[in-house]
N, C-alpha and C positions, 0 to 999 in steps of 0.2 A: 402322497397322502392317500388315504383311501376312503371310500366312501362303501358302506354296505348299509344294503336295504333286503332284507333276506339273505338271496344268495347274491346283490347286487354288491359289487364290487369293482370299485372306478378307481384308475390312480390320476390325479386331477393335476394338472403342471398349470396353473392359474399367470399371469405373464403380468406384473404390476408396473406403475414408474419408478423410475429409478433418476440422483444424484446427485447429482447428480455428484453428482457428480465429481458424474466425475471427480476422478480425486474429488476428495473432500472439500477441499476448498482451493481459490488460485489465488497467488501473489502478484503484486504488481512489483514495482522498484524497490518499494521500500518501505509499503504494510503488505499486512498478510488480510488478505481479501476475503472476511466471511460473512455470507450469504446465505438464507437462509435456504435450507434442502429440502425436496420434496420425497427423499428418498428414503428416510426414516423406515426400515424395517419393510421396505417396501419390492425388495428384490424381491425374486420368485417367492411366494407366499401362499397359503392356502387360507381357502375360506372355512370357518370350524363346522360352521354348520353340516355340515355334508355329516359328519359321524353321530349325528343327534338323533334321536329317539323322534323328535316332531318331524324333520326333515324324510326319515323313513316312513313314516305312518302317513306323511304328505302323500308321499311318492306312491305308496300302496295303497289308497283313496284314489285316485287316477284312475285306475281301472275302474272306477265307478262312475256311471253313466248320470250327467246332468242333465236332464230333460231337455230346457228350452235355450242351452247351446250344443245340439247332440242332432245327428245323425238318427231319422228313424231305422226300425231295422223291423222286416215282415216276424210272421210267428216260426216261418220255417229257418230263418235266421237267426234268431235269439235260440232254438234249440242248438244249434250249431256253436253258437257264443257257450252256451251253459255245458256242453262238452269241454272246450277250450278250459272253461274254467274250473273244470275239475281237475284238468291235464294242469292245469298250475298250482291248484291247492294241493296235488297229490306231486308236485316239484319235478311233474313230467314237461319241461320245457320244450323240449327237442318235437316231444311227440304234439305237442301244443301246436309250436311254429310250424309242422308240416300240412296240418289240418289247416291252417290259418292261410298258408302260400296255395293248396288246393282251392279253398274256397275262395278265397279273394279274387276280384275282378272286378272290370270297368260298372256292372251292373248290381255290383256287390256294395252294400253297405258301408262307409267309411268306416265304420267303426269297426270291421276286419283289421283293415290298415293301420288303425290304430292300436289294435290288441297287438298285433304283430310287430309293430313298432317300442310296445312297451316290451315285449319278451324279447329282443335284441337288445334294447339298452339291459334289460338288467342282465343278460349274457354278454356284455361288452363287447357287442357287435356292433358299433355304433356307428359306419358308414351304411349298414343294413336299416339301422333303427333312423335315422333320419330321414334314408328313401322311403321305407312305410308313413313315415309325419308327414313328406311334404305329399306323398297321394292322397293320405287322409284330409288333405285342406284344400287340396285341389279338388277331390270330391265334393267338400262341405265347406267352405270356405270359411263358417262360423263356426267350426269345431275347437271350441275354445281350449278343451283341456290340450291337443295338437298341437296346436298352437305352441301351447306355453311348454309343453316339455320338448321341443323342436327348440326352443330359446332354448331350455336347461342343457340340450347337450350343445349345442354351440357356444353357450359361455365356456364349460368343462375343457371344451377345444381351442378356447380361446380367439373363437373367430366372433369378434364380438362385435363386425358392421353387418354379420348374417344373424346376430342373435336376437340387436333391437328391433328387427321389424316383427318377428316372430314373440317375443314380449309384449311388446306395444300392442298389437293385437288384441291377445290374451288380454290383456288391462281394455280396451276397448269394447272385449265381450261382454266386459264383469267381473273379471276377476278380480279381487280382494285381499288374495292370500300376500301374507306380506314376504314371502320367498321371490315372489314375482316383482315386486319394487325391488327388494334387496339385490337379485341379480340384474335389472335394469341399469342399479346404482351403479354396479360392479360395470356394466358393460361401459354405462357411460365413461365412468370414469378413466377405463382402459382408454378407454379414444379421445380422451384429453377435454370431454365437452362436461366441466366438473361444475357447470351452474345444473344443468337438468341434473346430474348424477346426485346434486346436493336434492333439490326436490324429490329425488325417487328414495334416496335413504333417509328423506325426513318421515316420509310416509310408511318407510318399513320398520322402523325405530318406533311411532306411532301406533301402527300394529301387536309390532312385535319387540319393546322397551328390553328384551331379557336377551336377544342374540347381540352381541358384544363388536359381530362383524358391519351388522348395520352402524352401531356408534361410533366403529374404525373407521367404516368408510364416510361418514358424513364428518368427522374431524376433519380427514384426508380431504376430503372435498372443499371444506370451509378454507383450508391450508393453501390448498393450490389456487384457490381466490384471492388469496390474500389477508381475507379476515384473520389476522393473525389472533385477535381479543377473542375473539368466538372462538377458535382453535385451541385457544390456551384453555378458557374455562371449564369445553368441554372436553380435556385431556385430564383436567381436573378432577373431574367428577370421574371420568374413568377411572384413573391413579386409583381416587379413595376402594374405588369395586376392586380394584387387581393392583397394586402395589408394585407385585413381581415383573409386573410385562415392561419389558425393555422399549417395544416399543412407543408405547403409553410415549415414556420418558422423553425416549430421541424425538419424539413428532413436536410435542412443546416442549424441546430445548429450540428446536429448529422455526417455532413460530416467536419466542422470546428472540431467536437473532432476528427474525420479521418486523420483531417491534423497536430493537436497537435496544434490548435490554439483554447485551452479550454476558453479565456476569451469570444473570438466572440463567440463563442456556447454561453454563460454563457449572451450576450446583447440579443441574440434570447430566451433564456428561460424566462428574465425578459420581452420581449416584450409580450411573448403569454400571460403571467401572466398580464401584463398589457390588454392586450383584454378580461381577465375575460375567458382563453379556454385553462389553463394549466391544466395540470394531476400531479398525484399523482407521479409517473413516472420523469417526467419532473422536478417536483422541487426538487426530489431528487437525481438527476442525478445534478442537480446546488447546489444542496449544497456540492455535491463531488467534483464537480470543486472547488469552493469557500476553500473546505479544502485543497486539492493541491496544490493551491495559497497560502494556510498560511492564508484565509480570515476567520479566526475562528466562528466570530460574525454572519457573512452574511451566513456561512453556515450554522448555528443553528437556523436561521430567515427562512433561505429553508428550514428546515428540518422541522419546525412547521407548517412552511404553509401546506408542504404536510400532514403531520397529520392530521389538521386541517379540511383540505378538505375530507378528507374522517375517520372521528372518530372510525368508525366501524373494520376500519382492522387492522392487529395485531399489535403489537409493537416490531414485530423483525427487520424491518428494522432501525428505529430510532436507537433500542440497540446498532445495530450493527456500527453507525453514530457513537454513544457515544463511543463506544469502541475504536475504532480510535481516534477519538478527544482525549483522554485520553492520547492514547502514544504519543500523538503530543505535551501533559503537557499543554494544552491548560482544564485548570482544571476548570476553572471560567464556560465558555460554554458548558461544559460536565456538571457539575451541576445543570444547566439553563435547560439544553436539561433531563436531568433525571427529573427534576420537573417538566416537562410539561410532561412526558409521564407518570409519577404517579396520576399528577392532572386526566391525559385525561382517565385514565383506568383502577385507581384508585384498587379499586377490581375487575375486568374484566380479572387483570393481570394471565398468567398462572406459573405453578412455577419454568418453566425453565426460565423464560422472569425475574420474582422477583427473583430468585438467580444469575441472568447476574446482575440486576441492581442494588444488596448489593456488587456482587467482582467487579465491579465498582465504590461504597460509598466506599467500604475498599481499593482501591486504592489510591484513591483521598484521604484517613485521612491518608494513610500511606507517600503521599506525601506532605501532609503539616503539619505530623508531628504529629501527634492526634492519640497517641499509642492506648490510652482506646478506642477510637472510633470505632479504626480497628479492636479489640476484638471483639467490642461487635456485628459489621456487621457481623464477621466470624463466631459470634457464632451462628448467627441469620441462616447463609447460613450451617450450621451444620444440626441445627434443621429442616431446610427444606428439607435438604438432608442430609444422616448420610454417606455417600459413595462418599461424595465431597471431593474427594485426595486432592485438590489442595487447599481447604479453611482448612485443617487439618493440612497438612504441614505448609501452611502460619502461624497458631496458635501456632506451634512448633516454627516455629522460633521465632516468637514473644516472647514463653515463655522461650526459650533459650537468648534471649534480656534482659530478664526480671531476669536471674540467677533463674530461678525457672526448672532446669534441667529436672528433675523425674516427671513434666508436659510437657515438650517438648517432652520426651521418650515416655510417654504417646500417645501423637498425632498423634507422628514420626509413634510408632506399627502398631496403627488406620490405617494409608495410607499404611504401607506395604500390610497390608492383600490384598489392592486392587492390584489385576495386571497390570491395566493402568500404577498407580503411587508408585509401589514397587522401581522401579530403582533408581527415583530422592528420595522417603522417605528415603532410606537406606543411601543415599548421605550424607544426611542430618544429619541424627540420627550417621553417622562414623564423621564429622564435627564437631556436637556437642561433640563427645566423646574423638575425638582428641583434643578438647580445653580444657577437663579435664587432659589432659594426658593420655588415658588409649588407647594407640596407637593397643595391642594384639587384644583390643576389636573392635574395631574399624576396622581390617582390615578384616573382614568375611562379613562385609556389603558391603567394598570396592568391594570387590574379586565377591561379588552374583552379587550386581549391573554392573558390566561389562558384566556380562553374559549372565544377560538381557536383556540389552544397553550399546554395547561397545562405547565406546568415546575416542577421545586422551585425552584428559584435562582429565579427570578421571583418566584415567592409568598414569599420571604422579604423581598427588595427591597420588593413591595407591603406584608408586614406590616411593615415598618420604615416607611416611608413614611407608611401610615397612623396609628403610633404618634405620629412629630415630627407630622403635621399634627394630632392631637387634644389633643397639649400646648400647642400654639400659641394 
């Protein structure tokens, strides 16, 4: 983004919170987990003001000298200043800064250090323009303008645990200007301390009711407190001023999921979506709503969209869509959603992504009943994996279903070796063998399996177990 003030020209990379996150939202077993985000439009972002008319004429008032937080300067000094300032009226910067680094020194005037410091930032010299700030306050320690533009490029840099002591200051001297809150707000807020941040953008909002950044950031502020009610109504009010901004929208959709009012969140996702300004993010976060709701259909329509929008990135979150939708026995749109993410990725897939999405086809045939089907998926997630306990077992039981014993013992063996899923194999393979009768047999599986995973339901099966075998 740029910032010009004459010939002043900043490109400003501002560093905001994000997500989170993360992915948009996480899943548990069997909802889809949405929480509210503090990420809303909050990735790298810039603040508008920087290109405004007042923000310039700020920064150009700076070189004007405020009496009683100023550095005196003798007569023979102020002539040498009133030189400097012709070399800048007449846009001789160069010729400015050499007269400025001759004259300056320990017995010099801060206000050299200061002129000098101003003519490096607006020449984007700005490891220059800092070292002139901080001699000038080491000279003067109450040279408040110093001060405060020594904050303005530390924000722009984003070092913003060097920015507040150089603001605060300034606010300390006197200063009023509400550029000086508003970046306070900005800095606090970077460093997560969003009660002061919310004080410092109420009082540049206060000031300054007409820059739109002050009103983002005391939203954003109220938001990562929590005040979800006060985040909504002043998103509100925003909305009415700007309609278009997206992220107006996202910020109170994301304080409506704060309140547990997921459908309003869920009218703002489909609005941004309708302005053609949603993210990947965003529709997936609405189709989590939409599954909470029981909206099966409209969730798998969100889920595509975000796909869709972005074809490129991986297919673990849909999977994990699908996975959910499945325990929900919402079988029809988990089918739908696995065929658009085969179509979209076809062979792209990696092969933990293809072995989620067969013990998902072998769910869905074992719940509608399609023994062979289930086979032949489980044999499929075998071959891709020979260490998959839980598609081995599945196969055991299946072939214990099937009266084919001496093939379930088989598979049962297979998953013991594993350590993950020795405990529930053994479960399993002592089940089977109690349904033969062979109870003696049966109980050393019982007995290992608790050892390795104690359970009540388990020790009661074993003490029954061991009851029929000692009447026998």
């Amino acid at each position: 983004m740029k910032l010009e003030t004459g010939n002043l020209k900043f490109e400003i990379g501002l560093l905001v919170l994000i997500a989170l996150v993360s992915g948009c939202a996480s899943t548990k077993t069997a909802d889809a987990v949405v929480e509210p985000k503090a990420g809303s439009a909050l990735s790298r972002t810039e603040l508008e003001l920087w290109n405004t008319k007042r923000f310039k004429k700020q920064f150009a008032e700076s070189y004007i000298a405020v009496t009683d937080v100023e550095p005196r300067v003798t007569t023979i000094e102020r002539d040498e200043l009133m030189k400097v300032q012709d070399l800048i009226g007449s846009d001789k910067m160069d010729e400015a800064a050499r007269l400025l680094e001759k004259s300056r020194g320990e017995a010099v005037s801060a206000t050299f250090d200061f002129m000098l410091g101003n003519i490096y930032l607006q020449t984007e010299q700005l490891e220059k323009a800092v070292a002139a700030y901080e001699t000038a306050v080491e000279k003067y320690p109450k040279f408040r303008r110093a001060h405060r533009n020594l904050g303005l490029i530390y924000v722009q840099q984003g070092e913003f645990e060097k920015a507040l002591p150089a603001l605060t200051k300034s606010v300390e001297l006197g200063d009023t200007e509400s550029l000086t809150y508003g970046l306070l707000g900005f800095a606090y807020s970077s460093i997560e301390n969003n009660l002061s941040a919310e004080s410092a953008y109420r009082q540049a909002v206060l000031l300054d009711p007409a820059t739109m950044d002050w009103k983002m950031g005391l939203a954003r502020a109220l938001f990562k407190q929590q005040c979800y009610p006060e985040a909504v109504a002043l998103c509100a009010a925003l909305i009415d001023e700007d309609p278009a901004r997206a992220d107006l929208w996202l910020l109170q959709a994301n304080a409506y999921v704060g309140l547990k009012e997921p459908l309003k969140a869920a009218e703002n996702y489909e609005l941004v979506d309708q302005l053609g300004q949603s993210t990947v993010d965003s529709l997936n976060m609405l189709g989590d709503i939409y599954v909470n709701e029981g909206l099966y259909e409209m969730a798998v329509d969100a889920y595509i969209r975000a796909m869709e929008q972005n074809p490129d990135r991986n297919a673990e979150r849909p999977i994990r869509a699908a996975k959910v939708l499945v325990t929900r026995g919402a079988l029809r749109e988990t089918k739908a959603l696995i065929q658009h993410v085969e179509d979209l990725h076809g062979a792209g897939l990696g092969p933990v992504d293809k072995k989620d999405l067969l013990k998902l086809q072998a769910r869905i045939a074992v719940a509608e009943g399609q023994g062979e089907e289930e086979v032949r998926v489980l044999e499929q997630i075998v071959e891709l994996d020979p260490l998959d306990g839980e598609a081995l077992i599945l196969l055991g039981q299946h072939a214990g279903r099937a009266n084919e014993p001496e093939k379930a013992i088989f598979y049962y063996e297979r998953a013991e070796s594993l350590e993950k899923y020795e405990a529930d194999a053994k479960v399993r393979h002592a089940q089977l063998l109690v349904s033969q009768s062979k109870y003696t047999e049966a109980l050393p599986l019982l007995r290992r399996a608790q050892e390795i995973k104690p359970r009540d339901d388990i020790q009661k099966y074993l003490d029954q177990v061991e009851r029929v075998a000692k009447s026998r």
